[in-house]
C-alpha positions, -999 to 999 in steps of 0.1 A, spaced: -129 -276 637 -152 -302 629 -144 -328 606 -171 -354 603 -150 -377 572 -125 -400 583 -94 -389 580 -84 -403 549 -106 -379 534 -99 -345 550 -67 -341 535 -42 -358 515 -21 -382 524 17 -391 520 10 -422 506 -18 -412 485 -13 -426 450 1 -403 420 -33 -406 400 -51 -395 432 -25 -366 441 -32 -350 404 -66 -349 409 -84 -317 420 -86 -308 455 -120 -292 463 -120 -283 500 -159 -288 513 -174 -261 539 -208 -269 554 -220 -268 589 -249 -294 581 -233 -329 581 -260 -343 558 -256 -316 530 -215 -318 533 -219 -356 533 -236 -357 501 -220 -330 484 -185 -346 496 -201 -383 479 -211 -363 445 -176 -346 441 -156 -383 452 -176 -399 421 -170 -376 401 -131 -385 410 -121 -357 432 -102 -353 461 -122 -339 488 -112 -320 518 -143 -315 544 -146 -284 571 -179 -271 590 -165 -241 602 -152 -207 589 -120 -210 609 -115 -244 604 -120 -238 561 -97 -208 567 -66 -231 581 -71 -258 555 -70 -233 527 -34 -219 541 -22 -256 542 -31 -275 514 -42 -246 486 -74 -263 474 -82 -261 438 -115 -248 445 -134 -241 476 -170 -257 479 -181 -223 503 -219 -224 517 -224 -193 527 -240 -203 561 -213 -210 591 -217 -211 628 -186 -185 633 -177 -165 605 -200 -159 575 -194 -173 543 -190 -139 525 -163 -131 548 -146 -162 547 -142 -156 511 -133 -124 511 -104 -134 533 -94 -165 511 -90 -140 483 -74 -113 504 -41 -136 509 -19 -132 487 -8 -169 494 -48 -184 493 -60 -159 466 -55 -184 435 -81 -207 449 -115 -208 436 -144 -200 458 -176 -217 450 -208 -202 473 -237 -221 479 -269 -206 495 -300 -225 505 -332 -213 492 -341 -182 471 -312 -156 470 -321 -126 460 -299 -109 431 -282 -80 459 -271 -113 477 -258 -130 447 -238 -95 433 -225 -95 470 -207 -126 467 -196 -118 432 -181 -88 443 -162 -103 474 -140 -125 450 -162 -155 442 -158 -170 414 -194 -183 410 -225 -191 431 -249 -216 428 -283 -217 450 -295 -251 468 -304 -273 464 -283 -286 433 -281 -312 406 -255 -333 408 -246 -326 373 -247 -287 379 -224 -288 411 -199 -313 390 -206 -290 355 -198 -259 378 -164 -268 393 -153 -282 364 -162 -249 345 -141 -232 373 -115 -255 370 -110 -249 331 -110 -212 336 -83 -215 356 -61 -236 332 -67 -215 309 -56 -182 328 -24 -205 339 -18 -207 304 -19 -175 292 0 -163 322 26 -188 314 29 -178 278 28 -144 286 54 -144 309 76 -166 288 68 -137 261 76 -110 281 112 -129 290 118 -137 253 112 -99 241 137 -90 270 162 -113 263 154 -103 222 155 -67 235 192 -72 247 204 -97 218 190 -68 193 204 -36 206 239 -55 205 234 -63 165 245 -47 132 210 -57 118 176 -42 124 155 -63 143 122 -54 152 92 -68 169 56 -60 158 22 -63 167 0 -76 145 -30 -69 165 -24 -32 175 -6 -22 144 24 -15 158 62 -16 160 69 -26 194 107 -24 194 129 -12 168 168 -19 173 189 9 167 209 5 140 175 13 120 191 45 115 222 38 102 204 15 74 175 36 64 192 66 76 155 80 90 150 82 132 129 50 143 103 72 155 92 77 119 83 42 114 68 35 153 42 68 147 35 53 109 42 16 112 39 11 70 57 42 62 91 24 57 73 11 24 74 47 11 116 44 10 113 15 -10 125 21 -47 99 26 -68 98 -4 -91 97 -25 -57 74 -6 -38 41 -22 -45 50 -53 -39 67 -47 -4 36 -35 0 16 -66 -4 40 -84 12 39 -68 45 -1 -70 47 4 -108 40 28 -109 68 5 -91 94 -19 -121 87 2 -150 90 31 -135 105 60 -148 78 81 -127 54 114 -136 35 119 -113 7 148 -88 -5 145 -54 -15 162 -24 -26 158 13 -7 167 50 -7 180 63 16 178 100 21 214 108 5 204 88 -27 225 60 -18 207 26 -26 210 -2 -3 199 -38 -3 180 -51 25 169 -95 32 140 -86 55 125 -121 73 101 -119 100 83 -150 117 53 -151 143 56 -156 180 25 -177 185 6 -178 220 -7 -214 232 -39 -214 211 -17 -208 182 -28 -172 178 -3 -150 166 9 -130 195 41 -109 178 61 -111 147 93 -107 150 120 -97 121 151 -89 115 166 -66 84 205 -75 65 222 -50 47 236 -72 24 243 -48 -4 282 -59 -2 270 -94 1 253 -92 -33 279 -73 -49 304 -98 -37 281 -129 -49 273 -109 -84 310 -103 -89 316 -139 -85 291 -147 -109 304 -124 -128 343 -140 -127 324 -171 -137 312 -159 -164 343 -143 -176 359 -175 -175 333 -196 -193 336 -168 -219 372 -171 -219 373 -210 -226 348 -209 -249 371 -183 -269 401 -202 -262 378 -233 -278 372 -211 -309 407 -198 -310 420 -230 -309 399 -248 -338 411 -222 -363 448 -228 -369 438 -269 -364 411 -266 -393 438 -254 -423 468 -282 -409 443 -308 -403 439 -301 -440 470 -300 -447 478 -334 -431 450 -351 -447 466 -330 -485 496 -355 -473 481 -385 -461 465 -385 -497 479 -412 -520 513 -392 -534 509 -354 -533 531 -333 -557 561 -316 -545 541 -286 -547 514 -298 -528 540 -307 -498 559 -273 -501 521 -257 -495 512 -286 -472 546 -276 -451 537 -241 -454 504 -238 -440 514 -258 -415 542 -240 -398 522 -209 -402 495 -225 -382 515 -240 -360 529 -204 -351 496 -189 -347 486 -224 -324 516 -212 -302 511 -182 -294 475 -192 -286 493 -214 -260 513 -184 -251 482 -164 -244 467 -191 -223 495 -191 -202 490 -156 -191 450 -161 -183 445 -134 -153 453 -108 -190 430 -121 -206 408 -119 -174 415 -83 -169 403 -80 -207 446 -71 -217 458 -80 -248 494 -71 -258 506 -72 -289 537 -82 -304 547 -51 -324 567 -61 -355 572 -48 -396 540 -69 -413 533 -73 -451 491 -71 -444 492 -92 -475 505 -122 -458 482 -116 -428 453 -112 -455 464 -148 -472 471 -165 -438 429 -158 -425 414 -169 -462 435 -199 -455 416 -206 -415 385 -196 -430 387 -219 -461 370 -252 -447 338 -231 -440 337 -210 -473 340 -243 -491 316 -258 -470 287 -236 -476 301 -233 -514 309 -192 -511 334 -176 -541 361 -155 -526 375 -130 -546 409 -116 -533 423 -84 -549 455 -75 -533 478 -49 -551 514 -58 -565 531 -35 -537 536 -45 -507 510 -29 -473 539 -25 -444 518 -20 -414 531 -21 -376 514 -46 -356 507 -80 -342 510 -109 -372 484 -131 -351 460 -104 -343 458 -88 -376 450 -125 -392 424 -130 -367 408 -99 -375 404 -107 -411 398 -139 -399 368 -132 -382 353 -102 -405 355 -135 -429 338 -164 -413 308 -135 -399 306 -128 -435 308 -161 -450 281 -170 -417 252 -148 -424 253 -152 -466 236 -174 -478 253 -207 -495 270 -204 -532 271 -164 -523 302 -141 -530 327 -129 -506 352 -97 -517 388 -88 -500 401 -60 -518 426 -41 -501 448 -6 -510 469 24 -500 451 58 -496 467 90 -489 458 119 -468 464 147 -449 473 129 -413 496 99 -437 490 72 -454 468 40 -443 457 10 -459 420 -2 -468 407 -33 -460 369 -43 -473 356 -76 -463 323 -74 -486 294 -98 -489 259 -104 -508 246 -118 -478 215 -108 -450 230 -69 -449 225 -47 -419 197 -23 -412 210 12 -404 202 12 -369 226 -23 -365 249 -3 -387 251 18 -355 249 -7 -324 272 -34 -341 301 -28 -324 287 -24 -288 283 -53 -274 255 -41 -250 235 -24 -281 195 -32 -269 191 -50 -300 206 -76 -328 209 -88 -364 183 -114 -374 207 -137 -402 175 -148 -419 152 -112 -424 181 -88 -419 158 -68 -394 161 -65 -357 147 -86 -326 137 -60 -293 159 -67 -264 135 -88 -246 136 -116 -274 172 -111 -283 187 -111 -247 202 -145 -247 216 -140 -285 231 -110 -271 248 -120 -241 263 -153 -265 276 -129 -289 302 -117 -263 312 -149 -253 321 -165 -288 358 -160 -300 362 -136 -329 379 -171 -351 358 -197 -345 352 -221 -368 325 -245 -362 315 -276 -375 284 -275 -387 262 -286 -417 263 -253 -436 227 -239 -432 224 -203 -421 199 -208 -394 216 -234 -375 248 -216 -371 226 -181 -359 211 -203 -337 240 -219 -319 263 -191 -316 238 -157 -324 246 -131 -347 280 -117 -351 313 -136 -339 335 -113 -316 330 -80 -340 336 -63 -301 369 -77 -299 374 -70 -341 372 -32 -330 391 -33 -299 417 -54 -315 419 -24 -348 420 6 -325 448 -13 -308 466 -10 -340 460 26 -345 428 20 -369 395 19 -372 366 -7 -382 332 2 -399 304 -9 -414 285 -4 -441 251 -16 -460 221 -7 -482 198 -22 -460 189 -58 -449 192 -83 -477 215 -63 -498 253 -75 -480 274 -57 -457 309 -46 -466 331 -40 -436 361 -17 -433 393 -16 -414 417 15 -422 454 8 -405 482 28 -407 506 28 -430 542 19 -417 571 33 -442 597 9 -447 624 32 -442 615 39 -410 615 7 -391 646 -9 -375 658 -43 -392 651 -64 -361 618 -78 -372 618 -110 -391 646 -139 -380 665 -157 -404 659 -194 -410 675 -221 -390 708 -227 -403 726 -261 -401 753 -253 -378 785 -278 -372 775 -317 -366 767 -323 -327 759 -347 -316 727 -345 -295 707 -371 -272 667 -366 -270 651 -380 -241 615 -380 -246 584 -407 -238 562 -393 -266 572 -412 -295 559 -392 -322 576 -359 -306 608 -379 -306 609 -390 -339 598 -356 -352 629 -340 -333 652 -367 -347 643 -360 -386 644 -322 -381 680 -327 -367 689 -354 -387 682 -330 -416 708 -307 -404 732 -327 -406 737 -332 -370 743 -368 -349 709 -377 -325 708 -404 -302 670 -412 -284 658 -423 -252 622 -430 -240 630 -426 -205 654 -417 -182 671 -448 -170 678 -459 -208 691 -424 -210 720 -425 -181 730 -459 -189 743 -451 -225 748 -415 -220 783 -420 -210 791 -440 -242 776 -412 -263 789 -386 -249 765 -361 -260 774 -320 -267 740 -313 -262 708 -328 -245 670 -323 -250 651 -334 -219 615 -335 -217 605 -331 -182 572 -349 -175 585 -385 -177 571 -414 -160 587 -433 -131 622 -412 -132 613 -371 -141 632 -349 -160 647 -330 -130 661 -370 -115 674 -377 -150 692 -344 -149 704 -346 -116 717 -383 -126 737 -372 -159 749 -342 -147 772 -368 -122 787 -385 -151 821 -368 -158 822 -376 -194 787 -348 -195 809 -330 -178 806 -298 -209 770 -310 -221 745 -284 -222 716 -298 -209 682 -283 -221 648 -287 -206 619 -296 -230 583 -288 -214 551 -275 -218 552 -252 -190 569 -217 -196 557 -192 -167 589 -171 -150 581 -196 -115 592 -230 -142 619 -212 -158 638 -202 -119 632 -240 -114 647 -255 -140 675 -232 -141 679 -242 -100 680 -280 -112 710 -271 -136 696 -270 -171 714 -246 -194 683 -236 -215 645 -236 -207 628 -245 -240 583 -242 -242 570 -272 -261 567 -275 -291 605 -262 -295 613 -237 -311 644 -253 -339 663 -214 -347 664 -213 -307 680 -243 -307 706 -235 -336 712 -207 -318 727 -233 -286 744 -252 -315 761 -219 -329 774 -210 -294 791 -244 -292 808 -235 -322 820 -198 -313 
């Protein structure tokens, strides 16, 4: 070997810096000192590391120990040609990634050239040579092989990922699925593609777009263009529906993102398929509970208003200067009734998963329909005076025994009565008349809520009961709105209470548009059949008023057992009776009421005051509220029932809360009598009488 460099440029050295040891190593053969000299000069300028040999054999050994970069080969040696010493460079498996750069003095002819292109060289270059073209040359080489490191890198990398993606897949539920965009082509499909689509995978790998042709119809053309917009960017995120070969229609989430090579080409997309038909019929079930329960508080809003309209009435009829004795009689009246329909409104909300399961019960009892009949003119009143209607009310002189639910039947009238007094215009004319028809299958009474207001067109006439009729009542041209403009009045309709009564400013239009057409006449129907009837409706047309019709059956006095109806509260023997109670107004309210019959009533506004003079007192009977500041209902009763003079005092608990779960605890804590708010005074006569017995 000759090596004609110092040392310190043959080969590198241990101490070589790190800026020098990342530069290319070109490795120098030439057996003419003066070319290899320069040659050795141009590459050290142009910031390489250099390596010199003059031999064959001596290139040969520096090649198996330091792996130049590229190898500056002239084909011209004194022991082994330079053809052959490339051909064995390449032949190693351990030398083979080095370049080989031949040089050739003079003219080569093209045989020569191809001869060294087909032995492995990498290029070849004829002396003598530029400077720039020997730099420009290696550096050419040297970016070539970068860029083959790269792609083998990335490819190998991709070829681990789909391996590793190949195992992840065939161990999921989902589909997953790698494609190529280039080819066309599924190149994996996981498995469980056939217990989704319920078709073999091989349909889809011999026609990679045929999975589009499951697709549901509707849906079809645009999975379509979706999946040619996802072979050219290689992104998808979209839901669809499919058929699968029984029928059966499944949801799919399809997503699919590109697997990018290091140019930024896109090399594969891979995706994944959900069957998340359970998962959408879960999260639409949901939706659906919410909107049950927004429907059910906005009823329970409406329901609520109507018995608070007539005694807020009432109240002001009282706060008014100095009413008649008549005036307080009726004043008294149409409050207790209201305040007995407010109650079992109260009742109902209670019981909230019956109302969720769409369960009403009703409270069977002997009723006069007259009574119910008065009872919903007086909750719709405020409006009809409001909008300035005339009600004419023709009840017959006998009485209309029905059996049924006194709350329910008044809010059926109720409602057929504020709908009507709704869509007429103001200063119109509302008609109850009501009778007894016979017939074959019995007798049954007639109820016709008439009006001269917007009137129905015969196809409403049809659809007005079902509340998922395709189309609805316009209040201001009596015709009908296709389902596409009147989907949001529609879906209202079933969510307003069939007794609302709004405030509002008495114009037609802006009660239609707040709350749509119709109040509840779904729940008018259901609520009739309940009773063993049946509701119609009837019109000449639009503009011409509606009259609608509820036939119940008739309910022969005779025939019904005298349990219905309770007497009035009865003053019983004096007690005396201690109300504990930190609402002041229910307090003093109590006190009157027992005052009044005749019995003895000592207060309390907490608990503490209550024990300290309850010995003294000496009560036979005590009213506890329960939801007391600082010391409870339950401590006060615990505290009372250790004083032996209470030793026989009934103790009763007063509370708003009345499910079976607040009754057991109360009656754990030792109270004698669980009583709802607001109390219910014959219930508590009834305690007083049993003191007396």
């Amino acid at each position: 070997m000759n090596m004609s460099l110092p040392a310190s440029q043959h080969a590198p050295t241990p101490s070589a810096s790190p800026a020098a040891a990342r530069r290319p190593l070109i490795l120098n053969v030439e057996d003419r000192e003066g070319p290899r000299y320069v040659k050795s000069r141009i590459l050290h300028r142009a910031d390489f590391t250099v390596l010199e040999a003059s031999s064959g054999q001596a290139a040969l050994s520096l090649v198996r120990q330091h792996k130049p970069d590229v190898v500056l080969l002239g084909t011209r040696l004194p022991d082994i040609d330079g053809l052959e010493v490339c051909r064995l460079v390449k032949a190693d498996p351990q030398t083979a990634r080095s370049l080989v750069l031949l040089t050739s003095p003079g003219v080569t002819d093209s045989h020569r050239r191809a001869q060294a292109l087909n032995g492995g060289a990498d290029s070849f270059l004829v002396e003598p040579i530029e400077p720039e073209e020997l730099v420009s040359s290696i550096n050419a080489l040297l970016r070539m092989r970068g860029a083959e490191d790269a792609y083998s890198r990335t490819s190998q990398q991709l070829h681990e990922n789909e391996d590793l993606f190949r195992q992840l897949a065939e161990s999921l539920a989902d589909v997953v699925w790698i494609f190529d965009p280039a080819a066309r082509r599924f190149l994996f499909v996981s498995p469980s593609f056939e217990a989704l689509w319920g078709r073999p995978v091989e349909a889809i790998q011999r026609e990679p777009k045929r999975w589009v042709d499951w697709v549901v119809a509707e849906e079809r053309e645009r999975m379509g263009s979706e999946w040619d917009a996802m072979l050219r960017d290689g992104r998808l995120d979209t839901e669809f529906q499919l058929e699968r070969p029984t029928g059966e229609i499944r949801e799919v989430h399809m997503r699919a993102f590109p697997v990018r090579g290091a140019d930024g080409r896109c090399l594969r997309v891979a995706g994944i398929c959900q069957d998340v038909t359970r998962h959408n019929r879960a999260e639409r079930a949901l939706h659906n509970e919410e909107r049950r329960k927004d429907e059910f508080l906005a009823m329970l809003a409406h329901e609520l208003r109507n018995p608070l309209a007539p005694m807020r009435s009432a109240v002001d009829l009282l706060q008014r200067g100095a009413p008649s004795r008549e005036d307080m009689f009726r004043a008294r009246d149409i409050i207790g009734r209201q305040l007995r329909h407010l109650t079992r409104l109260v009742d109902d909300l209670l019981d909230v998963s019956r109302f969720n399961q769409g369960k009403i019960t009703l409270r069977r009892d002997l009723v006069e329909l007259r009574s119910a009949l008065n009872t919903a003119v007086e909750t719709v009143r405020p409006l009809l005076e409001t909008r300035r209607h005339t009600l004419r009310l023709s009840l017959p002189e006998q009485p209309l025994p029905v059996c049924g639910d006194m709350v329910r039947l008044t809010q059926i009238f109720a409602n057929l009565l504020h709908n009507a007094a709704k869509y007429t215009p103001e200063g119109g004319t509302l008609t109850v008349t009501a009778s007894v028809t016979s017939s074959a299958k019995g007798d049954k009474v007639v109820v016709r809520v008439a009006d001269n207001g917007a009137g129905l067109s015969a196809m409403l006439q049809r659809q007005l009961f079902d509340p998922l009729a395709p189309a609805v009542h316009d209040p201001g041209t009596g015709q009908l709105h296709d389902a596409q403009e009147s989907q949001a009045l529609a879906e209202h309709d079933d969510q307003v209470s069939a007794t609302a009564l709004p405030e509002d400013d008495g114009h037609p239009d802006n009660l239609a548009a707040r709350e749509g057409p119709g109040i509840g006449l779904t729940l008018v129907q259901k609520l009739v059949v309940l009773h063993g009837g049946r509701v119609s409706a009837e019109s000449p047309g639009p503009g011409h008023g509606s009259t609608f019709i509820v036939e119940l059956p008739v309910e022969p006095w005779q025939n019904w057992q005298p349990s219905a109806g309770k007497p009035r509260a009865q003053a019983s023997s004096a007690h005396t009776i201690m109300l504990i109670d930190d609402n002041v107004d229910a307090l003093e309210a109590m006190t009157m009421t027992l005052q009044t019959l005749g019995h003895t009533v000592v207060t309390a506004s907490d608990g503490q005051s209550a024990v300290e003079q309850a010995a003294s007192v000496r009560p036979d009977v005590v009213l506890l509220d329960l939801g007391m500041p600082a010391m409870d209902g339950f401590e006060t009763a615990r505290r009372l029932r250790e004083i032996p003079e209470l030793r026989n005092a009934r103790l009763v608990a007063l509370t708003g809360f009345g499910q079976p779960d607040d009754r057991r605890r109360t009656r754990a804590a030792g109270f004698d009598l669980h009583l709802v708010k607001p109390a219910d005074l014959d219930a508590i006569t009834r305690l007083l009488d049993e003191l007396d017995a």
